[in-house]
C-alpha positions in Angstrom: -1.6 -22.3 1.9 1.8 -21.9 -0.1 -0.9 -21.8 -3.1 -2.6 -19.2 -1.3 0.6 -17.1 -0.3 2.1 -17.7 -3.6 -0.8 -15.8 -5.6 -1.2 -12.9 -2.8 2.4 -11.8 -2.9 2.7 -12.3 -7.0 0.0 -10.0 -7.3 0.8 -7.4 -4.1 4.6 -7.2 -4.9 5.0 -8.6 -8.3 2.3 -7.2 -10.5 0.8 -4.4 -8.0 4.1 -3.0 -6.4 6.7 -3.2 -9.6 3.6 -1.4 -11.2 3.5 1.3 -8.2 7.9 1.9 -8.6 7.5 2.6 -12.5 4.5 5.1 -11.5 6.9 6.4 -8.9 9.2 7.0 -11.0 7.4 8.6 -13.7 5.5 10.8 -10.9 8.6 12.1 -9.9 10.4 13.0 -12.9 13.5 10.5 -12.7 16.8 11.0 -12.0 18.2 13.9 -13.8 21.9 13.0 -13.8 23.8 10.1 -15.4 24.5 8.7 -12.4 21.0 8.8 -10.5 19.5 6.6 -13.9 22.5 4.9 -13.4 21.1 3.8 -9.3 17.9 3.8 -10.9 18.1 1.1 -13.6 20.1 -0.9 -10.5 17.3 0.0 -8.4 14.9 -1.5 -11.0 16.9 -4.6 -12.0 17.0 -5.4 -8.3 13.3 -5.1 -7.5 12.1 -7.0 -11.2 14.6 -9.9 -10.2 14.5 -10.1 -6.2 10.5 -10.2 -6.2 9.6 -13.0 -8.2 12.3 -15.2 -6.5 10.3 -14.6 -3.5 7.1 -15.1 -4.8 8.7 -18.8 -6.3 10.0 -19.1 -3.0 6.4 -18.9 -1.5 5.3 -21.4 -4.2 8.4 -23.8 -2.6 7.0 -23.7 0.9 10.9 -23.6 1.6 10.7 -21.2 4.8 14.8 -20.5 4.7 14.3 -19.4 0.9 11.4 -17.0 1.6 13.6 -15.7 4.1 16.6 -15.2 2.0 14.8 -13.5 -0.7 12.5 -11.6 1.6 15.9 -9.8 2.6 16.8 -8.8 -0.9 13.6 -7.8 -1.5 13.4 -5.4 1.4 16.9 -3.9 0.5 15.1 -3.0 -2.7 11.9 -1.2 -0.6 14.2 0.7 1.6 16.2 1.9 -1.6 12.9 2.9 -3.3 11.4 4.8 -0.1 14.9 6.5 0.1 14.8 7.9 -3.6 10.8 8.5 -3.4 12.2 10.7 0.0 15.0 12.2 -2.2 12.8 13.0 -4.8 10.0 14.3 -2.9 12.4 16.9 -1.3 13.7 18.1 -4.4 10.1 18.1 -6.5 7.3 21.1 -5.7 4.9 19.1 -3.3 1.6 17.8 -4.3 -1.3 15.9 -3.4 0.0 12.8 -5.3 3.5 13.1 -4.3 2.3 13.0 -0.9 -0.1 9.8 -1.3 3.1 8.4 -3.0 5.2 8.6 -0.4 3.0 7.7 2.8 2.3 5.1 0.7 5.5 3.9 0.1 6.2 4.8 3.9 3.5 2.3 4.5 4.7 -0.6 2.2 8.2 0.1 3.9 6.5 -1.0 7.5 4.4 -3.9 6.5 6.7 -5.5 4.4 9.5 -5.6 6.8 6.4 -7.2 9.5 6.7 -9.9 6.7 10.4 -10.4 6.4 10.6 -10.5 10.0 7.5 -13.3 10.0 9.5 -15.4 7.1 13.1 -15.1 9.2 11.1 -15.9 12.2 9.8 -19.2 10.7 12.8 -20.1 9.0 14.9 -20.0 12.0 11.7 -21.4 14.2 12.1 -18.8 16.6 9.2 -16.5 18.1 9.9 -12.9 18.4 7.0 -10.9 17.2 3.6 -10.1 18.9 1.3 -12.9 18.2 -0.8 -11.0 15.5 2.3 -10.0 13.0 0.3 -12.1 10.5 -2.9 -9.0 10.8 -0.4 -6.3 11.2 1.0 -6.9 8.0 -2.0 -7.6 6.3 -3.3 -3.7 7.4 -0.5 -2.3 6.0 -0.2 -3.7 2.5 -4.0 -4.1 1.8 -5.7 -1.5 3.7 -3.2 1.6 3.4 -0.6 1.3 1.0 -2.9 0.2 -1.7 -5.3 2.7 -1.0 -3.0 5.5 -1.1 -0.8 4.9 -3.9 -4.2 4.2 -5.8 -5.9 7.6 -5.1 -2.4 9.1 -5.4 -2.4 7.8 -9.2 -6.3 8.8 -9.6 -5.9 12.5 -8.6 -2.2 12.5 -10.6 -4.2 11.1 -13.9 -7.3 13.1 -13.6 -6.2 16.4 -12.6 -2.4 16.6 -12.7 -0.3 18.1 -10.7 -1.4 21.6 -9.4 1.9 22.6 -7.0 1.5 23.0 -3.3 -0.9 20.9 -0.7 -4.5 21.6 -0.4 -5.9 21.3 3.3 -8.6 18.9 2.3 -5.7 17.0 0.4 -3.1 17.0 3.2 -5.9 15.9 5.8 -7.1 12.9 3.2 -3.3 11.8 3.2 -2.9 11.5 6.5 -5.9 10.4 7.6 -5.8 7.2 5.7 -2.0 7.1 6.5 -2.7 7.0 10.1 -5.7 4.7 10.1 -3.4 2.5 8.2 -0.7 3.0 11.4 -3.4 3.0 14.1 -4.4 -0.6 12.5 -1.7 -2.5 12.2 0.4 -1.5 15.9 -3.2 -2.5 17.3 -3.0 -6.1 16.0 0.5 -6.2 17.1 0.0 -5.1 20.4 -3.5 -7.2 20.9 -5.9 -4.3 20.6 -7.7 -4.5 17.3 -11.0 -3.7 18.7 -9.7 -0.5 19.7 -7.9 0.2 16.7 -10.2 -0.9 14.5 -12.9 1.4 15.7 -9.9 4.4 15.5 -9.4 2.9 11.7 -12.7 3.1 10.8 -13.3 6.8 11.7 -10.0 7.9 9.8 -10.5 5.5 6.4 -14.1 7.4 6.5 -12.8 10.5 7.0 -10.4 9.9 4.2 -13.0 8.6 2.1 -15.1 11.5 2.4 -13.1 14.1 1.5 -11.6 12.1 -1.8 -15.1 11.8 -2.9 -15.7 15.4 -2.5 -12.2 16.3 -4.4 -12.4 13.6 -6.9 -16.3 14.0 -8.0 -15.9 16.4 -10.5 -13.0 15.4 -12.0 -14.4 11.7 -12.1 -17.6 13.5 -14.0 -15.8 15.1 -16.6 -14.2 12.2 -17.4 -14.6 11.0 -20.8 -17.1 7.9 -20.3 -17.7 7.7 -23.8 -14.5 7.7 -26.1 -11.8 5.4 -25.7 -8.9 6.7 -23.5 -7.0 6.1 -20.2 -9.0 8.7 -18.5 -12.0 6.7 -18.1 -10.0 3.6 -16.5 -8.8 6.2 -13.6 -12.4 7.4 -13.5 -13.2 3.4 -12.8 -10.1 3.1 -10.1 -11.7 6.0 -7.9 -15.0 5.0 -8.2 -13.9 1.3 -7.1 -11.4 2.8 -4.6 -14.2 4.0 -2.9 -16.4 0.7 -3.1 -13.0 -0.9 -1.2 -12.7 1.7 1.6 -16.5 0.9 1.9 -16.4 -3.1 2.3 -13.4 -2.7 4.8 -15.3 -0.6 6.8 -18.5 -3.0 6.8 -16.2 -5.5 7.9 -14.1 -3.5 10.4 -17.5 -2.8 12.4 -18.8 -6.1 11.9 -15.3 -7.4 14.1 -15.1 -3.9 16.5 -19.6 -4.6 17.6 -18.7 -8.2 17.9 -21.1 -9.7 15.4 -19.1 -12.0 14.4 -18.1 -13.7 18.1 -14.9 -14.5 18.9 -14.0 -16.6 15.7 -13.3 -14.5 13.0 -13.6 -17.8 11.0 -17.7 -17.4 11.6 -18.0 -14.4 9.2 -20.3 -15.3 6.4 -18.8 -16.2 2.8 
C-alpha cells in the first residue's frame, strides 16, 4: 500500500500538480511587481520542496511524517488558490481562467480531505465521515484533473478570446459541481445518490466541450511536428476519461457490481 500511495501522490502532486502551478502561472501573466515574483519564486520554492518530502514520506509509511509534510504542503495550495484568486480578479476573464481556478478551488478541498486523513492517522484519532478516503479521491481525480486539463486544451488551441461564453461558463461549472456533488456524497454516506447527480453533470460537461473543442481539435496540425497536436491528443483523451468514469459511476449507482465494490471486473 505505501508503494501504492507513494506512486499516486508522486504523480498527482509531484509531476501533475507542480506542472498545473507553472501553467498557472504562465496562464495568468505573473506577477507584475518586484515584489509579487518575489512571493512567487517563494511560492514555487515552497511547493518544488514541500511536495516530494511528502511523497518520500508516503514511501516511509511514517504516518506522523506524512502528516507534518502534508501541512506544508497545504500551506503551499492555499497560497496558490489565493494568488490564482488574486490573479483571476485582476486578469479579463476567460474560459481557461475559469477551469483554472475551480480547478484549483477543487484541488484546495480534496487535498485538505487528505491532510485531515494523514493527521487523523498519525494521531490515531477518528474525526472524519467514514468515506474521507472516496471523498478525496473525487476531488483530485475526477474534477480537478479534468478541469485544469480542458482549461489548458481550450488555452493551447484557441487562446484566450476575453469574456465567458455561456456554453463555456455552463461546462465550468457543471464539472465543478459534479466534482462537489461527488465527494460531500461519499462523506456523508450517499454516493448512490451523488453519483447518479455526478454522472448527469460530468455528461453535461462533456458534451458541450466536445461541441466547443471539435473544431479546434480538427484544425489541429496532425501532420507536422508541433505542440498543438499533443493538446489535440489531451482533449481527445480527456474525453475518453470522462467517458470510463461515467461507465463506472453507473455500473456502482444500478448496483451491478453488489455491494463489494472489490467485485468489479479487472
Amino acid at each position: 500500500r505505501n508503494t501504492i500511495l507513494t506512486h499516486v501522490h508522486s504523480g498527482a502532486m509531484g509531476w501533475i500538480s507542480l506542472s498545473a502551478l507553472a501553467a498557472t502561472l504562465w496562464l495568468f501573466g505573473g506577477p507584475t511587481t518586484v515584489a509579487g515574483a518575489a512571493r512567487v519564486r517563494q511560492l514555487a520554492w515552497l511547493a518544488a520542496i514541500s511536495i516530494p518530502f511528502y511523497v518520500i514520506a508516503f514511501w516511509t509509511g511514517n504516518l506522523v511524517f506524512r502528516a507534518v509534510t502534508g501541512v506544508v504542503v497545504m500551506v503551499a495550495i492555499g497560497w496558490w488558490l489565493w494568488w490564482t484568486w488574486s490573479a483571476y480578479r485582476a486578469a479579463p476573464p476567460t474560459v481557461p481562467r475559469l477551469a483554472f481556478l475551480a480547478g484549483i478551488v477543487t484541488l484546495t478541498y480534496g487535498s485538505a480531505v487528505g491532510v485531515l486523513l494523514q493527521i487523523q492517522y498519525a494521531t490515531e484519532s477518528s474525526f472524519l465521515p467514514i468515506d474521507s478516503v472516496g471523498a478525496h479521491v473525487a476531488a483530485m481525480a475526477f474534477s480537478y484533473l479534468v478541469l485544469v486539463g480542458m482549461g489548458i486544451v481550450e488555452w493551447r488551441l484557441t487562446g484566450e478570446s476575453a469574456g465567458i461564453s455561456r456554453g463555456g461558463a455552463v461546462q465550468v461549472i457543471a464539472l465543478f459541481l459534479s466534482g462537489l456533488v461527488l465527494s460531500v456524497g461519499a462523506l456523508v454516506g450517499a454516493i448512490q445518490v451523488a453519483g447518479g447527480l455526478n454522472l448527469v453533470g460530468e455528461l453535461i460537461g462533456v458534451a458541450i466541450f466536445v461541441a466547443r473543442m471539435a473544431g479546434p481539435v480538427g484544425r489541429a496540425p496532425w501532420f507536422r511536428a508541433s505542440a498543438d497536436r499533443l493538446f489535440g491528443i489531451a482533449a481527445i483523451f480527456v474525453v475518453i476519461d470522462i467517458l470510463i468514469l461515467a461507465y463506472l459511476i453507473y455500473g456502482v449507482i444500478s448496483g451491478s457490481y453488489g455491494e463489494d465494490l472489490t467485485s468489479i471486473p479487472a
